[in-house]
C-alpha positions as CSV (number, residue, x, y, z in Angstrom):
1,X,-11.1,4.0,-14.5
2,X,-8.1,5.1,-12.5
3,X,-5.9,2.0,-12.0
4,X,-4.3,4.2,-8.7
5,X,-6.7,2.8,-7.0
6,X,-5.0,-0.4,-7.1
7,X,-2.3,0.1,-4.3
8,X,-0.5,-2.7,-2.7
9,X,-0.1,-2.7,1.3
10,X,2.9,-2.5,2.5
11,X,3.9,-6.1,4.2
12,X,5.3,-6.5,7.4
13,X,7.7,-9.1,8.4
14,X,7.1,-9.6,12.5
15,X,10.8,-11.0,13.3
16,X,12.5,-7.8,10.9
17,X,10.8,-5.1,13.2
18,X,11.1,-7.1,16.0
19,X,15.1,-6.5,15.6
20,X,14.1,-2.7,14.4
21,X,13.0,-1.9,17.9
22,X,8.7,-1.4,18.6
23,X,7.5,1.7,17.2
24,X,6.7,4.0,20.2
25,X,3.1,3.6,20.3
26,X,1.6,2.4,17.1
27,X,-2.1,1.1,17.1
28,X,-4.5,0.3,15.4
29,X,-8.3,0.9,14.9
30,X,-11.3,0.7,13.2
31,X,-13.9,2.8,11.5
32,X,-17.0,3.1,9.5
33,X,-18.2,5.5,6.6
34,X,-22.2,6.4,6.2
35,X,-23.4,8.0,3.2
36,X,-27.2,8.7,2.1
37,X,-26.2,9.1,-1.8
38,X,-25.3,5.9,-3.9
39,X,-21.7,5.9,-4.1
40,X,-20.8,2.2,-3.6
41,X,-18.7,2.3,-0.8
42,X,-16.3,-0.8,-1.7
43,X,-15.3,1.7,-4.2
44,X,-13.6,4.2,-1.7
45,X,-10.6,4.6,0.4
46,X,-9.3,5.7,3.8
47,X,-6.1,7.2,4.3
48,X,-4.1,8.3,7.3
49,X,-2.5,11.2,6.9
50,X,0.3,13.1,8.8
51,X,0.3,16.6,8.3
52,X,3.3,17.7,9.6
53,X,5.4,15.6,7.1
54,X,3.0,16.1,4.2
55,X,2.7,11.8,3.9
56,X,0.3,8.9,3.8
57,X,1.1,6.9,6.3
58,X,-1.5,4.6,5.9
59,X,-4.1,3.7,3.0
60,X,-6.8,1.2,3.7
61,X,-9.7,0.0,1.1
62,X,-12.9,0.3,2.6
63,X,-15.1,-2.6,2.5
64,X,-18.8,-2.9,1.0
65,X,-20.4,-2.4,4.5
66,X,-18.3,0.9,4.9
67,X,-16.0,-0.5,7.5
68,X,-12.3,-0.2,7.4
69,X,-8.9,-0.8,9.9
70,X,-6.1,1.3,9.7
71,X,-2.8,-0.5,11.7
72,X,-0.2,2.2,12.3
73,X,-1.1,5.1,13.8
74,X,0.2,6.5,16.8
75,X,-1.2,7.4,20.1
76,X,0.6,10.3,21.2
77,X,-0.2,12.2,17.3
78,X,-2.7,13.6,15.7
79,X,-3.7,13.1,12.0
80,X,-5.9,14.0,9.4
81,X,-8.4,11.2,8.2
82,X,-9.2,11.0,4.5
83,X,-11.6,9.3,2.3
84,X,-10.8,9.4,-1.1
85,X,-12.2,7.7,-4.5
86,X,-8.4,6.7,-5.3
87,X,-5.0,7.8,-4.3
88,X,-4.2,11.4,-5.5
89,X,-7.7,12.7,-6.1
90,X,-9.4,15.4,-4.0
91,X,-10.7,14.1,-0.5
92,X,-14.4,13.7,-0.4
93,X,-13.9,13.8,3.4
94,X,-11.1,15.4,5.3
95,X,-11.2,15.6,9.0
96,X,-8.4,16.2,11.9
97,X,-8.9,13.4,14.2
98,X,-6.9,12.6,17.7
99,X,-6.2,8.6,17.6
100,X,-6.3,6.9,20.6
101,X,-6.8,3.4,22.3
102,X,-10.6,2.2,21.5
103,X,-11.3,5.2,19.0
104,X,-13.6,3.9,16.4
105,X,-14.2,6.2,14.0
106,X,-17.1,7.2,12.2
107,X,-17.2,9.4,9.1
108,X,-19.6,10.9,6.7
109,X,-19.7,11.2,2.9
110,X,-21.5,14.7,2.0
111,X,-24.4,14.6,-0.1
112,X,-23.8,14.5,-3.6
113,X,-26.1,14.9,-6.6
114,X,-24.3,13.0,-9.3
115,X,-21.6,10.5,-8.8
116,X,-18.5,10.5,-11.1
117,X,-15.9,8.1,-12.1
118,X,-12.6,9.2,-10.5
119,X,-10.7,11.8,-12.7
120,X,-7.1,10.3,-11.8
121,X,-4.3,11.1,-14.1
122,X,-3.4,8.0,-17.3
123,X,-0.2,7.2,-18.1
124,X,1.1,6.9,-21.2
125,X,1.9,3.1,-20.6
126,X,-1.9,2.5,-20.1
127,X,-2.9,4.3,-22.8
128,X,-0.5,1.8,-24.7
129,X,-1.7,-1.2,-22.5
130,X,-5.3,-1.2,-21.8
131,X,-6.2,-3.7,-19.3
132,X,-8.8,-6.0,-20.6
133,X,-12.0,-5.5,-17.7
134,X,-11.6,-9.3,-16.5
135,X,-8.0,-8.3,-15.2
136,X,-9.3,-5.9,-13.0
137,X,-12.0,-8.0,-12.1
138,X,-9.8,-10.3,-10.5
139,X,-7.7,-7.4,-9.1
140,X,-10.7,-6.4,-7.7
141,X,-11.5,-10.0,-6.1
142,X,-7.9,-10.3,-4.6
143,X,-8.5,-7.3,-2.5
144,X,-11.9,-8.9,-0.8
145,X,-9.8,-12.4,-0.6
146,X,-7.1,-10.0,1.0
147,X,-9.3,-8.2,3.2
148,X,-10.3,-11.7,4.5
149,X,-7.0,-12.9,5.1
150,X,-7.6,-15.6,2.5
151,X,-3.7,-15.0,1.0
152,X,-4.0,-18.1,-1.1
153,X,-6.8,-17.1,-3.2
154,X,-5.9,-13.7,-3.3
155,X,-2.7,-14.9,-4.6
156,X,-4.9,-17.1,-7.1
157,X,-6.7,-14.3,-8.2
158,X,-3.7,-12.1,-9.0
159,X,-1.7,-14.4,-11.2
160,X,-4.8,-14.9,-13.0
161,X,-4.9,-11.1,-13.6
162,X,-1.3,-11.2,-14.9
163,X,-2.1,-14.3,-17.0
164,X,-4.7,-12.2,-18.8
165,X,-2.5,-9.0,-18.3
166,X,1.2,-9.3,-18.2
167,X,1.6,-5.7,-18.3
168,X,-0.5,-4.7,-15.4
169,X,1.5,-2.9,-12.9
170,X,-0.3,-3.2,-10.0
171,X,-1.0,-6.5,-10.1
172,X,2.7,-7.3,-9.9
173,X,3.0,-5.1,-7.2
174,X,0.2,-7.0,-5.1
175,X,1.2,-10.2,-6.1
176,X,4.6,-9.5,-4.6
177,X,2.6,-8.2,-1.2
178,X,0.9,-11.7,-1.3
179,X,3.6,-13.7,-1.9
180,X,5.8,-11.7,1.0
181,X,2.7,-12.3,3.3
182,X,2.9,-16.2,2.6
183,X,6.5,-16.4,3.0
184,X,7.6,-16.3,-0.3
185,X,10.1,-13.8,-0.7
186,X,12.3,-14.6,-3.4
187,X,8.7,-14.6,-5.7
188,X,8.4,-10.9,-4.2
189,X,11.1,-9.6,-4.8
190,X,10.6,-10.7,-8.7
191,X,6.9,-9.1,-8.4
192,X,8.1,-6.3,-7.2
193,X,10.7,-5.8,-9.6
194,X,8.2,-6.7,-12.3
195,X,6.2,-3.9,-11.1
196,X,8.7,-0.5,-11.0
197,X,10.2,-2.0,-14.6
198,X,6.8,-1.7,-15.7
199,X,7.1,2.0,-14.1
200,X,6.9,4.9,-12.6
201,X,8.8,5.0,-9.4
202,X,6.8,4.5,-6.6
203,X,7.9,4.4,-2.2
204,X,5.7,1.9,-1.9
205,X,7.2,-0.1,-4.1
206,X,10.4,0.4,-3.4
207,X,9.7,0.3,0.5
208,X,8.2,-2.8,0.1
209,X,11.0,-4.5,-1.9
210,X,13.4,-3.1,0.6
211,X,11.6,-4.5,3.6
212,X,11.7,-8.0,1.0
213,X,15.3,-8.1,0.5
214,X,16.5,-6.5,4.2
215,X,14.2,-9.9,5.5
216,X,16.7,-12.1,2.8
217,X,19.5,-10.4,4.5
218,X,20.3,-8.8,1.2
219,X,21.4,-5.8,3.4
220,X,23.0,-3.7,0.3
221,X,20.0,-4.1,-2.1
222,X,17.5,-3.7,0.5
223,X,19.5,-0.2,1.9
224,X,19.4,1.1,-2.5
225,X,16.1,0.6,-2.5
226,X,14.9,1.9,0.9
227,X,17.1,4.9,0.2
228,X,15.3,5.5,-3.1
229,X,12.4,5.2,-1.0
230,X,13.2,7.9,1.1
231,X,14.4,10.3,-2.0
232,X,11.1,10.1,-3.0
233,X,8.7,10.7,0.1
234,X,11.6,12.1,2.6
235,X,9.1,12.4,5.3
236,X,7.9,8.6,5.1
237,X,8.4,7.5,8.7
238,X,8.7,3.4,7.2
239,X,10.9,4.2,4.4
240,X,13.2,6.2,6.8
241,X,13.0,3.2,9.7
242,X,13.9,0.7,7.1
243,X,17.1,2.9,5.0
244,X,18.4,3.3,9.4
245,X,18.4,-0.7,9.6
246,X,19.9,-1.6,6.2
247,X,22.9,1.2,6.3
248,X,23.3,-0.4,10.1
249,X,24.2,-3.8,8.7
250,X,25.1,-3.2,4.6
251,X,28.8,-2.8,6.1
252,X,29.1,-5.7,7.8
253,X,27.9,-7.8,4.7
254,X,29.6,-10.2,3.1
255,X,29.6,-12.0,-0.1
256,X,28.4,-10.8,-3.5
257,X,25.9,-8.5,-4.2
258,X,23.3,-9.1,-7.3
259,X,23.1,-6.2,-9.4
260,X,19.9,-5.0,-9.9
C-alpha cells in the first residue's frame, strides 16, 4: 500500500483570505467518475492540475459512488483533470478540461484487465515503521467522516490512528487539518510539526502550517514556512499568496518569536 495516498487538504481560514483579497475568480464544482472494470472507486483520486506552472492545485478523494468536488479552480483558465490511484503515480485518466460556472464533469476510467495495487515509492522510515492495518483503517474512516463534514469524528478517528501509530506521518498531518478546521490552532500547529519531523518535506505541509501560524498572527513563523513552501513548488499559486501576506506584516511584528 502506498501511504501517499493519504494527503491532508489544505484548510482555509475565511477571515485570513478575506484580509488576502478574493481570488479573481475561483469556483468550484463537481464531478463524477464511471468505470465498467472493478476498481473500487473510494480508492481513487482527482486532481486539478495547472499545466502552465507544472502544479497540483487541487487534490480531492473521490467518494464510493464516484463523485467528487474540487473548490479552487478558476473560471477564466484552463486545466488538466487527473484521476490518479495516489499522488505521484501515472494518471489513469488525463484530460484538458475548460472550468466554468455549472460544469459538472464526468470522466471515464478505461477498461482494464487486471487491477493492481498502486506502485508508489516506500520510504525508508516505513520500511522502519510499518503501520499496523487498524491505523489505516481509521485513516481511512476519517476521510469519509471528513468528506461528510463530521470534523469531530474525523478528528476521533485520527488520534485513534496515532494512538495505535505514533509514527504515522500522515495522520499527524490530517489531524492538524482537523484540528485547524475546528478552530484549534495551536493543536495544528503541533500536528503539523509532528508530521514534517516525522519527514520528508512536503508544501502542503508547510503551506498548511503557514496558513496555521499567519491566522495566530505568528507573522515571522508563518512567512519561514510559507517561504519553504514556495522553495519547494515555486509555481504553487497558495504557497506564493500566503509567503506575499506574511513578508507584508513579519516587519511590523512585535514581540518574540518561538524558534522552531
Amino acid at each position: 500500500m502506498s501511504f501517499n495516498k493519504f494527503i491532508p487538504l489544505l484548510f482555509f481560514c475565511g477571515a485570513l483570505f478575506a484580509q488576502m483579497g478574493p481570488a479573481t475568480g475561483e469556483l468550484s464544482f463537481s464531478g463524477e467518475i464511471q468505470s465498467n472494470g472493478s476498481t473500487p472507486l473510494n480508492t481513487l483520486w482527482v486532481e486539478l492540475y495547472d499545466p502552465r506552472n507544472h502544479v497540483v492545485v487541487e487534490r480531492t478523494a473521490v467518494s464510493s459512488d464516484g463523485s467528487f468536488r474540487l473548490g479552487h479552480g478558476s473560471a477564466d483558465s484552463s486545466y488538466t483533470i487527473r484521476v490518479v490511484t495516489a499522488p505521484g503515480e501515472t494518471p489513469l485518466v488525463e484530460e484538458p478540461r475548460p472550468i466554468g460556472i455549472g460544469n459538472s464533469l464526468v470522466l471515464h476510467l478505461p477498461d482494464q484487465k487486471t487491477t493492481q495495487p498502486p506502485a508508489g515509492s516506500v520510504s525508508l522510515h516505513q520500511l522502519q515503521h510499518p503501520i499496523p492495518k487498524q491505523a489505516i483503517r481509521a485513516v481511512m474512516e476519517s476521510q469519509r467522516y471528513s468528506e461528510a463534514h463530521d470534523t469531530e469524528k474525523a478528528i476521533a478517528k485520527l488520534e485513534q490512528a496515532i494512538r495505535i501509530a505514533p509514527a504515522f506521518r500522515e495522520a499527524h498531518a490530517n489531524l492538524g487539518v482537523q484540528y485547524a478546521r475546528a478552530g484549534r490552532l495551536d493543536e495544528a500547529v503541533g500536528q503539523f510539526d509532528a508530521a514534517l519531523e516525522i519527514g520528508p518535506p512536503d508544501a502542503l505541509i508547510y503551506s498548511n502550517l503557514a496558513l496555521a501560524l499567519l491566522t495566530l498572527k505568528q507573522y515571522k513563523d508563518g512567512e519561514e514556512f510559507a517561504r519553504k513552501a514556495v522553495a519547494l513548488e515555486p509555481g504553487n499559486a497558495t504557497a506564493q499568496r500566503l509567503l506575499r501576506y506574511a513578508a507584508a506584516h513579519s516587519l511590523g511584528e512585535h514581540g518574540s518569536v518561538t524558534d522552531r
